[in-house]
N, C-alpha and C positions, 0 to 999 in steps of 0.2 A: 352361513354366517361368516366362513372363513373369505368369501369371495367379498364380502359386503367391509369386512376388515379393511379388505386390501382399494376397495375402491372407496371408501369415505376420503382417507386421507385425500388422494389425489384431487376429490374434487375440491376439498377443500382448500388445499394450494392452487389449484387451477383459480378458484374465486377470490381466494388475495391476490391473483396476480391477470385478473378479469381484463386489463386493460391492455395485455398482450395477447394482441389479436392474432397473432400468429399457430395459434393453439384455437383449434379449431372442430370443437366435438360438434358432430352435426346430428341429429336426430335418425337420420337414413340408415343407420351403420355401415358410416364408412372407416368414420374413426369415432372409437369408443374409449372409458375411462380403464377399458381394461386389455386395449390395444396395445403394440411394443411402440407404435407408432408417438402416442400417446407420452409414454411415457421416456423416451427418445426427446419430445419437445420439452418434455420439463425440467432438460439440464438445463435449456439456454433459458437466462434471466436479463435483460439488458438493462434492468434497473435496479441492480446490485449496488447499496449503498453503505458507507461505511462512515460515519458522523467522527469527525476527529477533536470534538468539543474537549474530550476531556485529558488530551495531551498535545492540541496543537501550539501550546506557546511554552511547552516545556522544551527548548528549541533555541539554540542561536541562529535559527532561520529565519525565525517569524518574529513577528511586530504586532502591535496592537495599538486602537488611538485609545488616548488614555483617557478620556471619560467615560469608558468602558472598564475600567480597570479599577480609577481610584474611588475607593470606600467601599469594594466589594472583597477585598485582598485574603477575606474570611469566608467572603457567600458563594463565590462561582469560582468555575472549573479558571475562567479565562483570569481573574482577581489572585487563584491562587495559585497559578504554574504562573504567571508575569511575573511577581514577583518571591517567586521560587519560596513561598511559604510551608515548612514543613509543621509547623503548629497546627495549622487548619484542619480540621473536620472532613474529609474528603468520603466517609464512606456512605455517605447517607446519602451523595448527588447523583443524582440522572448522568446518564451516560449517553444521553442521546440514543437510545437504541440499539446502540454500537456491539453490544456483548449480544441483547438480543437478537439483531438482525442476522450475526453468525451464524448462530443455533438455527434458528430459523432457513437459514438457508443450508446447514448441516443436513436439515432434518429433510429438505426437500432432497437432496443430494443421496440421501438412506431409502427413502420410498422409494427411489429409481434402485438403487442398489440389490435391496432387498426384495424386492416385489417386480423386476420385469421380466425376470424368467418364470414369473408362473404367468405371464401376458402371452396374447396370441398376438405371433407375428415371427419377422426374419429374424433367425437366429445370431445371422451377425451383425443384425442393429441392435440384437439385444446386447450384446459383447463391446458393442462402441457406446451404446448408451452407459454402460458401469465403468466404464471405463473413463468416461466424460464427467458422471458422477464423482468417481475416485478420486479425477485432479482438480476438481473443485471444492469439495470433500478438504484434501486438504491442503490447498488453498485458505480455507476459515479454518482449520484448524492451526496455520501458519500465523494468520492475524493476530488469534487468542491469545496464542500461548505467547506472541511476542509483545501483548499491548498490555497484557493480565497477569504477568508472570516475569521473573528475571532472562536477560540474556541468555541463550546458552554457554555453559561454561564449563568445559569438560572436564575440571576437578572437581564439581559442583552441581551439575546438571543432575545426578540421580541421583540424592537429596532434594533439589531446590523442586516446591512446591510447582505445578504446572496450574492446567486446566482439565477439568471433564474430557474425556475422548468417549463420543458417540460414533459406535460402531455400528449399527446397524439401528431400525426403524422400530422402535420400543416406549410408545408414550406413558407404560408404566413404568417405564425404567427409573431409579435414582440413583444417577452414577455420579462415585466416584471421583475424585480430585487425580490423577496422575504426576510424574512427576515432568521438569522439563524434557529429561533424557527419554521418558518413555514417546510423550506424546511426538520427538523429532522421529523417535522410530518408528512411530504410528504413518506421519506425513511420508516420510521417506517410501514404507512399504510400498503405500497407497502412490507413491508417484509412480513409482517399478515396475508396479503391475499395470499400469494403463497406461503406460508411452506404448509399449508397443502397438495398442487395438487405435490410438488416435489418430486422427485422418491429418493426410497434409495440409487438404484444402474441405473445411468442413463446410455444411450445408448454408449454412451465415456466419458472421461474426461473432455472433454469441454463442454459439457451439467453441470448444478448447480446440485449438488444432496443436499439432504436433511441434510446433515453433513455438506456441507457448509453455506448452507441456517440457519442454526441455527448457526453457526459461526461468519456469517454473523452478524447476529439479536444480538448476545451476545456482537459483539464488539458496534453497535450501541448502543445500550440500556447503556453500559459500557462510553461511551463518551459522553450519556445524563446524564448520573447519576443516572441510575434505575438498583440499586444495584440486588436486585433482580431478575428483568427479566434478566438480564446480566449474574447471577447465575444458573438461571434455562437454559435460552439457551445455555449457554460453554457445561452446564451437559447431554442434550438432543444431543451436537454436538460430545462430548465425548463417549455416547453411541454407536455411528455409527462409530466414527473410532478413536481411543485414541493410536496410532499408534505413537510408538517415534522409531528414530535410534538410537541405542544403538553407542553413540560416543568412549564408551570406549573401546570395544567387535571390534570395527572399525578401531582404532589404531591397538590394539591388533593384526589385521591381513591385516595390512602392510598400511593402511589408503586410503583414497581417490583414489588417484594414483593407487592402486594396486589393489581396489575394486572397481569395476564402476557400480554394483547393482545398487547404486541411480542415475544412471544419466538418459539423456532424457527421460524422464518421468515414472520412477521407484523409485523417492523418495514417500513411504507411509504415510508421513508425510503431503504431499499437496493436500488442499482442492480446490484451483481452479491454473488454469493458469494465468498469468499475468504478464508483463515482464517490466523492467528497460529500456535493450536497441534492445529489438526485441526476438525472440527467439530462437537467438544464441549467447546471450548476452553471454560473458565472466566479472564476476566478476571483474577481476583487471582491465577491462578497463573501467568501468562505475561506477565513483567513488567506487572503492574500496580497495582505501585507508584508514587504520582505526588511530584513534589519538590519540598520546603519550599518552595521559590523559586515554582512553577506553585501551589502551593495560595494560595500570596498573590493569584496574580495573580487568581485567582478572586475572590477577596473575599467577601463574606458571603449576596450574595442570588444565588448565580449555582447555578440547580438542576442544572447538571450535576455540579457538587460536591457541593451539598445530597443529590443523591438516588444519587447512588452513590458517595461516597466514606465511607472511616472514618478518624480518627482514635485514636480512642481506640476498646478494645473487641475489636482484630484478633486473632488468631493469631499466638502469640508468634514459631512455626516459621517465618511469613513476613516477619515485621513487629516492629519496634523502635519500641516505645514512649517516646515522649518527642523523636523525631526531628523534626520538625515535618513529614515526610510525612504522605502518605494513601495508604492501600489501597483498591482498588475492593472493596467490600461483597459478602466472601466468600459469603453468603445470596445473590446474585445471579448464577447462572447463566443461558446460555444459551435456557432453558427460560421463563425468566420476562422476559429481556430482550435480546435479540439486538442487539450491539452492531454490528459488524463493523468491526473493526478496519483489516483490508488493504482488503476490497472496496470501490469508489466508494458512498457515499449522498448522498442530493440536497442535504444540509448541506454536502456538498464544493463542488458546481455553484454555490450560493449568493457563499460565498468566493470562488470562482475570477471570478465575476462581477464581486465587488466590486474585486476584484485589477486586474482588466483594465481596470475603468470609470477606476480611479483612475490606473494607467498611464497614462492617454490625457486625464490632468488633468479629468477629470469626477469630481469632487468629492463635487456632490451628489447623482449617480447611487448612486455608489461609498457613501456613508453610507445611501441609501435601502435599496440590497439588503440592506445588513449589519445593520441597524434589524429589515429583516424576519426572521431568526435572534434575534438577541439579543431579539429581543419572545417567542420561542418559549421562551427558555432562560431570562431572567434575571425578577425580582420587580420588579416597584416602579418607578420614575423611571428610575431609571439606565439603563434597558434600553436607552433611546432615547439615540444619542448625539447632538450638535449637531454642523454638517459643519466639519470641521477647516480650519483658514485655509490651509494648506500637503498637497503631495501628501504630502511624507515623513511629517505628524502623521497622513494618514489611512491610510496605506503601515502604519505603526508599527501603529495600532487593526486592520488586517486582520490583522496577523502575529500581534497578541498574542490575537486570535479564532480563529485558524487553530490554535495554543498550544492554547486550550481546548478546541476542537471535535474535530479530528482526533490522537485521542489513541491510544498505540500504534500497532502498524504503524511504516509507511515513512515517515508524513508529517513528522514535527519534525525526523528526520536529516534530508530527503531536502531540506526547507526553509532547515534550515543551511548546508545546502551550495551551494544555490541565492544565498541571499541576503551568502553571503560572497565572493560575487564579484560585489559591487556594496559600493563604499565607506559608503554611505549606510545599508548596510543588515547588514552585516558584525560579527558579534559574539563577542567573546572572553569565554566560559565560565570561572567560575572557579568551582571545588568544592572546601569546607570537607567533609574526613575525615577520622574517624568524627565522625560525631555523641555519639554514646552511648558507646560503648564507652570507659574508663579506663586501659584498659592497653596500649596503642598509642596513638602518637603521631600527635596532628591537625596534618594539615598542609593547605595551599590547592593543589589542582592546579588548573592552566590549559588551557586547550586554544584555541588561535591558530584566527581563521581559514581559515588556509593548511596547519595540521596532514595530514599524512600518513592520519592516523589516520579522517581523513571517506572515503575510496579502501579498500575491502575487498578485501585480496588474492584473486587467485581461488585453490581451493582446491589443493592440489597433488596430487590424483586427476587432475582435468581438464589441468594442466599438464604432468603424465608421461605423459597419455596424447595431448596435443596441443602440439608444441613448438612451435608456432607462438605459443603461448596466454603473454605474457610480461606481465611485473607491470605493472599503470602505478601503483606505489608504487617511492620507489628504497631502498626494501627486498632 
């Protein structure tokens, strides 16, 4: 019974995830459901998906066309982060999966965890497989607690409500809410113990290698506010692969369009897989639209705007002409330039670097790293910035970098939220709507630092099925 325990589960995530063929139990025994082999393949996932329905326009990054918007301002996620309504009802909506598919992939991450050292096989695949586990592990536990729960906040964190931490593989388990502070100590553990077993160079792309494992660790530690460790891990993930696309070199020979080097999975830039809307996600159709306000900040010579945005030209069905948005450059899928929106790339590791340098009032460190990016992305003179007199003016140039680099995904919510619990750095969002549209009425929505609306309820499947599981919104 106890053997039949341990192989149900597996097969039943081997058969949600039937379509990765790479996982390959053959009847002969060669690999079996209760192999190390086996259970070694079921860290890598390459269709890890993470749905940003329900905070992607909570955001002065992003856009929306406004028929999408107006007279829903009460009914959807998209009606009610546009315009920053805190009246609304939010606990009742679908979350797209979002919370689910965490868990879910927690749970897959716990069977390897728990269950491969009673598998037959190499002892030190078993020790890289829990180890590959552990940073993915938390990885989702990284997502949660930042998309479900308040910023960290180190006067604040052990009080302020978290999420669930699923420790190990228990479907009768009902656990538990923990708090922010607990659950960073949870991720943090779990990164610690499995940098060391992770491979440089692992068996595919979907396996964690050691460049993102330190990636990983440097953004944590970066969002705890361990300037240092944050320092040292960007520099140890830099060592293994500091790999930028020369964006200018890429114009140069005819852009995206006409160079499809970086597309399905030939960008050298990306430390793990992880996807927006599946992994044939097209950019323009999964929020990416970018807003009036981020297309300034861009300005004229900056090729990440040059080469993949449009103004004028889009599809009417997505895109409102005359807004002063941009659309990522519908001609531009996947295939021809693989962007990766949720997963780490080493343009992350760069900023995080600069982040910490300047933290820790190294200045000219702090403008050295971010010089090397912006030489990658931008035309002309301006690339190169001169090192700012004050940390906050150089604080302010990483934020408004971080703005143009880590676009879509979790990072410009996740950064909001982070830096409005620092006075210094704290910003109140104001959004003119509609643009376009003449027959409703434009009005400025706000959105406060301290809003409500940054804390995404968790869903209330998870809540009826675990009453432990209570808001940390006073929703």
């Amino acid at each position: 019974m106890r053997k039949l325990l341990y192989i149900l589960p597996v097969l039943l995530i081997l058969g949600l995830a039937a379509c990765e063929n790479y996982v390959d139990i053959t009847p002969t025994g060669k690999k079996t459901v209760d192999s190390t082999d086996t259970y070694y393949e079921l860290v890598a996932l390459p269709n890890r998906c993470y749905q940003p329905a329900s905070f992607a326009l909570l955001s002065d990054n992003v856009w929306s066309k406004e028929s999408n918007i107006i007279g829903k301002e009460y009914l959807s996620w998209d009606g009610i982060n546009m315009t920053f309504n805190e009246e609304a009802v939010r606990k009742d909506l679908s979350d797209n999966n979002l919370y689910a598919n965490c868990y879910t992939y927690i749970l897959r991450s716990n069977i390897v965890i728990s269950l491969v050292d009673h598998s037959t096989g190499d002892k030190d695949t078993k020790e890289l497989a829990k180890a590959e586990a552990k940073i993915m592990r938390a990885w989702d536990h990284f997502i949660l607690v930042n998309t479900f729960a308040k910023s960290y906040n180190p006067e604040t964190a052990a009080t302020d409500g978290g999420v669930a931490i699923i420790r190990e593989y228990d479907l009768e388990a009902t656990p538990t809410k923990a708090t922010v502070a607990e659950v960073y100590d949870f991720i943090i553990k779990d990164i610690e113990e499995a940098l060391p077993y992770l491979q440089e160079e692992p068996v595919n792309v979907y396996h964690p290698s050691k460049a993102f494992g330190y990636a990983l660790a440097a953004r944590v530690y970066l969002f705890h506010r361990d300037w240092k460790k944050a320092e040292e891990a960007a520099e140890e993930s830099l060592k293994r692969n500091n790999t930028l696309i020369d964006y200018i070199a890429l114009e140069a020979e005819g852009g995206p369009t006409m160079v499809t080097t970086y597309g399905r999975g030939g960008n050298p830039e990306i430390l793990n897989y992880a996807h927006m809307g599946g992994v044939t996600e097209y950019m323009s159709y999964t929020y990416g639209m970018i807003s009036p306000e981020l297309v300034q900040l861009f300005g004229t010579n900056d090729e990440r705007m040059n080469l993949f945005f449009k103004m004028t030209g889009n599809p009417e069905y997505y895109f409102d002409e005359g807004s002063g948005a941009a659309l990522w450059d519908t001609s531009i899928g996947y295939t021809k330039f693989q962007y990766m929106a949720v997963g780490m790339r080493t343009a992350e590791v760069y900023l995080i670097l600069a982040e910490a340098k300047a933290r820790q009032n190294d200045l000219s460190g702090a403008v050295e790293v971010l010089n090397q990016l912006r030489e990658k992305r931008i035309k002309g003179t301006e690339a190169v910035l001169p090192e700012p007199a004050t940390q906050r003016e150089m604080m302010q140039e990483i934020i408004n970098e971080r703005r143009k680099e880590l676009l879509f995904g979790f990072s410009r919510f996740w950064d909001l939220k982070r830096f409005n619990t620092e006075a210094d750095y704290a910003k109140t969002i104001t959004r003119v709507f509609p643009l376009v549209s003449t027959n409703v009425e434009q009005k400025t929505y706000t959105l406060k630092p301290d809003s409500r609306l940054y804390v995404i309820p968790f869903p209330l499947a998870a809540r009826e099925k675990n009453p432990n599981l209570t808001l940390n919104t006073n929703e």
